[in-house]
C-alpha positions in Angstrom: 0.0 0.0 0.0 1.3 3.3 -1.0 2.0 6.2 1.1 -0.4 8.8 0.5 2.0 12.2 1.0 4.1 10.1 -1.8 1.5 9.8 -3.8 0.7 13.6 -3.9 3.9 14.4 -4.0 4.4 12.3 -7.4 1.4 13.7 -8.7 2.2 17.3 -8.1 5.4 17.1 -9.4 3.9 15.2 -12.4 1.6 18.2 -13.0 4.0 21.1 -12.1 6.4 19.1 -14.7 3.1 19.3 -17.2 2.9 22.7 -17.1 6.4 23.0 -17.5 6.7 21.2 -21.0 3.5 23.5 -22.3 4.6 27.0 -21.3 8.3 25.4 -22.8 6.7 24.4 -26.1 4.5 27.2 -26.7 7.4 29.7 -26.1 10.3 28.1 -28.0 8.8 26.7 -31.1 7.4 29.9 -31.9 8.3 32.2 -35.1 9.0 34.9 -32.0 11.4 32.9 -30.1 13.8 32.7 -33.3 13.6 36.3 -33.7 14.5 36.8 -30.1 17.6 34.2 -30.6 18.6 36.6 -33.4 18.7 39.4 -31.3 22.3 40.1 -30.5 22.8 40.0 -34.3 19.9 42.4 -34.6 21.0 44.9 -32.1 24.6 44.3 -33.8 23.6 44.6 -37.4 22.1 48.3 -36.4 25.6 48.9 -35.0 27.3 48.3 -38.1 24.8 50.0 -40.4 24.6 53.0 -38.1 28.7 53.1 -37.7 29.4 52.2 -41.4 26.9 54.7 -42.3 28.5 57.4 -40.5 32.2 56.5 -41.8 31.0 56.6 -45.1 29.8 60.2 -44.7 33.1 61.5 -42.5 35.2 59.9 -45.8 33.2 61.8 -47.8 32.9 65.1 -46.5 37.3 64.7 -46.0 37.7 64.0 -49.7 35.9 67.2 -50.7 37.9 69.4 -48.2 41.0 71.0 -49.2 43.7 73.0 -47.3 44.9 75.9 -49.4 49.3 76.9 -49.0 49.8 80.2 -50.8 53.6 79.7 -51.3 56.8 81.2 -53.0 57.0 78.4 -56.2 60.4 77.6 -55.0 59.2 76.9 -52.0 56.3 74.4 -53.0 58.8 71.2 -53.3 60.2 71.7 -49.7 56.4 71.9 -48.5 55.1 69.0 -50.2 57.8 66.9 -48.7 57.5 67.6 -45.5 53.6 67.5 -46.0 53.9 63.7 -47.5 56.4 63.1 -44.5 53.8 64.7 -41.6 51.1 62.8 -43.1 52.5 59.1 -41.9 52.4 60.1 -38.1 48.3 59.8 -38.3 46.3 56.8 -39.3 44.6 56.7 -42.3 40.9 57.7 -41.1 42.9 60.8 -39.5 44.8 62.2 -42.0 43.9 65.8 -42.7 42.5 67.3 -46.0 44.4 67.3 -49.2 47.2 70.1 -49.8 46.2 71.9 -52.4 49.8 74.5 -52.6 48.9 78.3 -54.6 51.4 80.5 -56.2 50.5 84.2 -54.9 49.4 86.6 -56.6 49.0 90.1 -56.2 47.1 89.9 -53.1 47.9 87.2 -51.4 45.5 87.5 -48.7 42.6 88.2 -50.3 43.3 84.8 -52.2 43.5 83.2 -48.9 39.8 84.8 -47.8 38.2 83.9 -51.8 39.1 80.1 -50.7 36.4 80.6 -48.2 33.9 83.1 -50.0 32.5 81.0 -53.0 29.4 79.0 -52.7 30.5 75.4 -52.1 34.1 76.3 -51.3 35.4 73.6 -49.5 38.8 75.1 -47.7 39.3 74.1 -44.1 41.8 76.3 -43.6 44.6 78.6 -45.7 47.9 79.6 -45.3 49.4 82.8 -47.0 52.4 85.3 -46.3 56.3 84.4 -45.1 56.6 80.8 -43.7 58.6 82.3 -41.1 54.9 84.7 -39.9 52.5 83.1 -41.9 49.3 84.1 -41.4 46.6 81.1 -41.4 42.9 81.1 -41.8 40.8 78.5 -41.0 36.7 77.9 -40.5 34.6 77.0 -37.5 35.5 73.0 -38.1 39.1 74.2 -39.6 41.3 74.9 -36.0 42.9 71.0 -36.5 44.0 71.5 -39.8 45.1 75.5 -39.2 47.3 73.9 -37.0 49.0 71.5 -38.9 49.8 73.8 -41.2 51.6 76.1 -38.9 53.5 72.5 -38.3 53.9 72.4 -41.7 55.3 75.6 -42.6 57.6 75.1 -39.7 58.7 71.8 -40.8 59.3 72.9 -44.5 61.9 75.8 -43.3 63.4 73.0 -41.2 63.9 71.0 -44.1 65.7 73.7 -45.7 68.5 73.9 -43.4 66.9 77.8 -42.2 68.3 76.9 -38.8 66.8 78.5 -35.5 66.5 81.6 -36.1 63.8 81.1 -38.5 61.4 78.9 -37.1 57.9 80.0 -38.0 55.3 81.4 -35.9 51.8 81.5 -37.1 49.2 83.7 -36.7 45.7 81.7 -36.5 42.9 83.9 -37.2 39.4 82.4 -37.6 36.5 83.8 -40.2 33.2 83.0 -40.9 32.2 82.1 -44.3 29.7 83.9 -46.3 27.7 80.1 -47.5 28.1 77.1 -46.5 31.1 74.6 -48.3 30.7 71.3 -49.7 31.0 69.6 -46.7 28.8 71.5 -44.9 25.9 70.6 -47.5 27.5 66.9 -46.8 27.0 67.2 -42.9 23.5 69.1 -43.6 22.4 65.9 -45.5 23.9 63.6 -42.8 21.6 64.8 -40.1 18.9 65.7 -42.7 18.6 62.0 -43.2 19.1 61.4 -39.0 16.7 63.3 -38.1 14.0 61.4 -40.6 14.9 58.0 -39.7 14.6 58.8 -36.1 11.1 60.8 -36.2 9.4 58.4 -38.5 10.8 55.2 -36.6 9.8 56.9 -33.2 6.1 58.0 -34.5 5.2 56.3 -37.0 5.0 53.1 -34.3 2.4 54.4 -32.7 0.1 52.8 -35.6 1.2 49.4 -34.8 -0.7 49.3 -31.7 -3.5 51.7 -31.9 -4.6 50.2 -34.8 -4.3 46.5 -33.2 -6.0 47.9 -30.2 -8.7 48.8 -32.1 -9.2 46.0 -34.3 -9.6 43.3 -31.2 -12.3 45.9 -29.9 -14.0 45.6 -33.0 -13.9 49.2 -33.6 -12.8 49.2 -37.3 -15.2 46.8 -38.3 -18.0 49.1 -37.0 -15.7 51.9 -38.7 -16.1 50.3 -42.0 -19.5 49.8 -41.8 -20.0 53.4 -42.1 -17.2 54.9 -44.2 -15.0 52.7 -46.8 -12.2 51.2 -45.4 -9.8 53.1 -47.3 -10.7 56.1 -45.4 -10.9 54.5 -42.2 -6.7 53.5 -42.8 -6.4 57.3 -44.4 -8.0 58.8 -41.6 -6.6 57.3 -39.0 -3.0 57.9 -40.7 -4.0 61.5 -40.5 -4.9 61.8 -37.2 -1.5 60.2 -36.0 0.3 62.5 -38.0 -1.6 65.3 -36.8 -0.3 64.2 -33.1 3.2 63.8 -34.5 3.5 67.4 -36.3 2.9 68.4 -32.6 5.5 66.6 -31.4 7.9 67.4 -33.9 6.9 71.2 -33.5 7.6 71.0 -29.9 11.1 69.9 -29.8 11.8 72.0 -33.0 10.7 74.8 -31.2 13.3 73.7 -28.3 16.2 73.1 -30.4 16.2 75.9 -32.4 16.5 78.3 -29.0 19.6 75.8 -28.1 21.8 77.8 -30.0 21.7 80.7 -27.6 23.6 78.5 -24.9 26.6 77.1 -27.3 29.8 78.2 -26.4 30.9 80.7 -29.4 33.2 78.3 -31.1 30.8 75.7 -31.5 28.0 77.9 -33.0 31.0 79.2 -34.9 31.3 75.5 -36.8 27.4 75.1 -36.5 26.7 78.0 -38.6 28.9 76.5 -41.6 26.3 73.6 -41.9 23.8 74.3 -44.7 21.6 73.5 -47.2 22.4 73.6 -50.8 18.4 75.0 -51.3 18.4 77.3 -48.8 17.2 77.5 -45.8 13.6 78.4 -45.9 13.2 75.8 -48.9 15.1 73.3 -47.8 12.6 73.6 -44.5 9.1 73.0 -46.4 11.5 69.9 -48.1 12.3 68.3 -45.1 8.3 68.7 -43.7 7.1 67.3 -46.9 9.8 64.4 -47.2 9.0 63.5 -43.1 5.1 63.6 -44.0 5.7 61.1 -47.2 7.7 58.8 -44.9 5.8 58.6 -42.1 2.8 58.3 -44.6 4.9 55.2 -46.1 5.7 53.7 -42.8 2.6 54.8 -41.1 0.5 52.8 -43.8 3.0 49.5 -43.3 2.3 49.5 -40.0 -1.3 50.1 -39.9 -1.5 47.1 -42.4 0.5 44.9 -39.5 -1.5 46.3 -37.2 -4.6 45.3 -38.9 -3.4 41.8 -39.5 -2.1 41.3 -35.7 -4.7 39.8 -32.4 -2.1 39.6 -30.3 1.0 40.7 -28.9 3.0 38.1 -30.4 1.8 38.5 -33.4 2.2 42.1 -33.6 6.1 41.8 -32.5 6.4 39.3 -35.2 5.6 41.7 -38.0 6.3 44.7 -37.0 10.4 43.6 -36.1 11.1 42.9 -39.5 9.7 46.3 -41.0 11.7 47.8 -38.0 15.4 46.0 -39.5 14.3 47.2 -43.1 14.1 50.5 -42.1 17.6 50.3 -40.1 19.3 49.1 -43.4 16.9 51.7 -45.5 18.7 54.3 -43.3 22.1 52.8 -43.8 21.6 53.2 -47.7 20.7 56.4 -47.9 23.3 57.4 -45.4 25.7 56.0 -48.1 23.2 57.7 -50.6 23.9 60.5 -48.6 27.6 60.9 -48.9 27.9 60.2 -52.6 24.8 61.9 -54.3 26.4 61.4 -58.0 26.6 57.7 -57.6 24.0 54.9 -58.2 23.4 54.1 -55.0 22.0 57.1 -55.1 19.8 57.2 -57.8 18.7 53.5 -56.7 17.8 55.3 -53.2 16.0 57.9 -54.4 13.9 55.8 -56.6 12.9 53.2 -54.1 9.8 54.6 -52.5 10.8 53.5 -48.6 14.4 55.0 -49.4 12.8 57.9 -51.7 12.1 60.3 -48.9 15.5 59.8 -46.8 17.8 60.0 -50.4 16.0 63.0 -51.3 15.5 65.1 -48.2 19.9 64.4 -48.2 19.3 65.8 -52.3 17.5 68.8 -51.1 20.9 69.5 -48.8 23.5 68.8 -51.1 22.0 70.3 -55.1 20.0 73.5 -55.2 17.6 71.5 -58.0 13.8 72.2 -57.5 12.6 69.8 -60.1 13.5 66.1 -58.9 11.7 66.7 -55.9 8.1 67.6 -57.8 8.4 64.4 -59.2 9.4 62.4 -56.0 7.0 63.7 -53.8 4.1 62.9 -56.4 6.2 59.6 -56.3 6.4 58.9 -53.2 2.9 60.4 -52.4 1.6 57.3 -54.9 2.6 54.6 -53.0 1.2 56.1 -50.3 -1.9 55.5 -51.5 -0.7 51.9 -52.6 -0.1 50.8 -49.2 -3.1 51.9 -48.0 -5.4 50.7 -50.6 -3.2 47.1 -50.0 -3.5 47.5 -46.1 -7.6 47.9 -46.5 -7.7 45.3 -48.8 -6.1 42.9 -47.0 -8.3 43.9 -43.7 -11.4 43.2 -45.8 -10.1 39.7 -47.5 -8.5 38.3 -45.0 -10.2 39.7 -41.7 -13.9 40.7 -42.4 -14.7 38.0 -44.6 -13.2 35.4 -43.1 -13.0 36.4 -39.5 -9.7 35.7 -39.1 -6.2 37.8 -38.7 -4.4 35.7 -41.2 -3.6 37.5 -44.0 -5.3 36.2 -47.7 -2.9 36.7 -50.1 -4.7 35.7 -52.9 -7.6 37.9 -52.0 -5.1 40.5 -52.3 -4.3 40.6 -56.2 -8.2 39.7 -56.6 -10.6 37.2 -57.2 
C-alpha cells in the first residue's frame, strides 16, 4: 500500500512538470522565439549600419575638403615633402584634407579669404604670407587642420636647413564664411537623413498598436461599416500624423532656441552647416519628405496592425519592417555621402528609401525639379499601401474572421 503524502507528491510534481513542458513548447517553437535568438545579431547589425553609415559620410565630406598653402614656387617642393612626411604620423581615417599648394598673386590675402567666399568652397583652412609669420585662416571646423599647417610651414623651413633663427610662428585667425562649403551641405544631408529616420521610426510606431487595439475591440469593423475602409486607414494615418507634427513642432521649437547657450566656437562651426536650397526651402522639403515617410511607414504599419490579435503576433511583423528600415537608413546614409553615384539614384527611386535619399538631395543640389516628381512619387505609393493594407483587412479579416492575411484575396478574385 502506497503512502499517500508520496503519492501527492508524485502527482504534483507530475503536473507542475506538465505545465512545464507546455509554457516550454509554446514559447520556444514559436516564429517569436527565433527572432528573439537573433537578437544580438539584430541589435549588432544596427551597430554596423549606423557606424558604417556614419564612416561613409566623415570619408566623404574629408575627400571634398582642401587645405589651401599660398607659397613662393620655389618653396612648394620643400612643403610637399614635408607635407607627405607629416602625413604618416596619423592613421589613415585621421589624416587631414588634401594640400592643395597656390602661387601668390598680387594679393595674397585676399586669395586666402576667396578660398572661403564662393558657394561650395570647401577650404578648411589657408595659409598665405612668409613661412617664417604666416598668417593662417581656418573655418569654425578648420582649428585642426590651421594647426597642422603652422606644423607644416615650420617643418618645411626645417627641411631647408633655415636653422633657428627662423622657425615659423603663425598667426591663427578664424573667419566666418559667407555660405556654406561642400561639406557642410555633406554634414546638412547627414543629419537631414538622421533626423528622418529617427522621427518616423519613433512616430510612425504608434500605428502598430492603436490600430491593433482597435481591431480586437471591433472598432474598425464598426468603422467600416459606415465609411470605406480606405478612409478609415487614411483617416486614421492622419490623425496620427496630426499628433506627431505636434510633437515634432515641440522639440523644433526647443532646439532651435539651443543655439543661444553654445559656447561661441561651436556655434561658430554650426553656422557653416547648410543646405544647398536654402534654408527656408530646404525647411518645407524636409516637412514634406517627413510627412511622405511617415505616410509610407505609417501605412505599413497600420496594415500589420490590422493583420495582428495579439501581442505576439504584432512583435512578429512589426520587427522585420523595423530592421528594413535600419538598413533603409544605412543606404541612404551611403546615398547621402555620394549623391552622383548609383546608390544614389537606386535610393531615391525606391519609394521606402525615396524620402530619406531625397531630403539628403535637397541639402547637397540647389535643384527644385526632382523633388516635384518624388513627392508625387512617393505620395503614390502612399496611397498603394493603404489601398493594399484595406484590402487585405477586408479579404483576409472581415470575410473570413480571421487575422491571417489572404494573399490571394489581395491581387483579386
Amino acid at each position: 500500500m502506497s503512502n499517500p503524502p508520496i503519492g501527492n507528491f508524485r502527482r504534483l510534481v507530475r503536473q507542475t512538470l506538465t505545465i512545464a513542458r507546455r509554457d516550454f513548447v509554446a514559447t520556444v517553437f514559436t516564429p517569436t522565439f527565433l527572432l528573439f535568438l537573433f537578437t544580438p545579431v539584430i541589435m549588432l547589425s544596427f551597430g554596423l549600419i549606423g557606424g558604417v553609415g556614419a564612416s561613409s559620410m566623415a570619408s566623404g565630406s574629408i575627400e571634398k575638403e582642401r587645405m589651401v598653402a599660398i607659397v613662393a614656387v620655389a618653396q612648394q617642393p620643400a612643403m610637399r615633402a614635408a607635407d607627405e612626411r607629416l602625413r604618416r604620423l596619423f592613421a589613415k581615417d585621421d589624416r587631414p584634407p588634401l594640400l592643395v599648394l597656390q602661387a601668390p598673386g598680387g594679393n595674397p590675402a585676399a586669395e586666402a579669404h576667396h578660398a572661403f567666399a564662393a558657394d561650395g568652397a570647401d577650404a578648411s583652412a589657408a595659409l598665405y604670407g612668409d613661412l617664417a609669420h604666416p598668417t593662417i585662416l581656418y573655418g569654425g571646423q578648420g582649428g585642426r587642420d590651421a594647426t597642422y599647417l603652422a606644423e607644416l610651414a615650420e617643418t618645411t623651413l626645417r627641411a631647408g636647413g633655415q636653422g633657428n633663427d627662423r622657425l615659423s610662428t603663425a598667426t591663427l585667425t578664424p573667419i566666418s564664411r559667407t555660405a556654406p562649403s561642400a561639406t557642410g551641405h555633406n554634414q546638412a544631408a547627414f543629419f537631414t537623413v538622421f533626423g528622418i529616420f529617427f522621427l518616423t521610426l519613433l512616430l510612425a510606431g504608434q500605428a502598430v498598436g492603436t490600430m491593433a487595439e482597435e481591431r480586437n475591440n471591433k472598432v474598425v469593423e464598426i468603422l467600416a461599416a459606415a465609411v470605406p475602409l480606405e478612409a478609415v486607414f487614411l483617416g486614421k494615418l492622419l490623425g496620427m500624423f496630426g499628433s506627431a507634427l505636434l510633437f515634432v513642432a515641440f522639440w523644433g521649437t526647443l532646439v532651435s532656441q539651443a543655439g543661444a547657450l553654445m559656447p561661441a566656437n561651436m556655434a561658430h562651426a554650426l553656422g557653416e552647416i547648410g543646405p544647398a536650397t536654402g534654408l527656408p526651402l530646404f525647411a518645407l522639403l524636409f516637412v514634406a519628405y517627413f510627412t511622405m515617410s511617415y505616410m509610407l511607414l505609417g501605412a505599413v504599419f497600420l496594415g500589420i496592425g490590422a493583420q495582428a490579435t495579439t501581442p505576439r503576433e504584432l512583435q512578429m511583423l512589426s520587427l522585420p519592417i523595423t530592421v528594413l528600415q535600419m538598413v533603409i537608413f544605412g543606404i541612404a546614409i551611403r546615398a547621402a555621402s555620394r549623391p552622383d553615384s548609383w546608390i544614389a539614384v537606386a535610393a531615391e527611386i525606391f519609394p521606402f528609401s525615396s524620402p530619406y535619399a531625397m531630403a539628403a538631395r535637397a541639402a547637397n543640389s540647389p535643384a527644385i525639379w526632382p523633388h516635384v516628381a518624388a513627392l508625387a512619387w512617393q505620395l503614390l505609393w502612399v496611397a498603394i499601401c493603404i489601398a493594399v493594407g484595406a484590402r487585405a483587412f477586408r479579404r483576409g479579416v472581415l470575410q473570413s474572421g480571421s487575422a491571417r492575411i489572404n494573399w490571394k484575396g489581395l491581387v483579386g478574385r
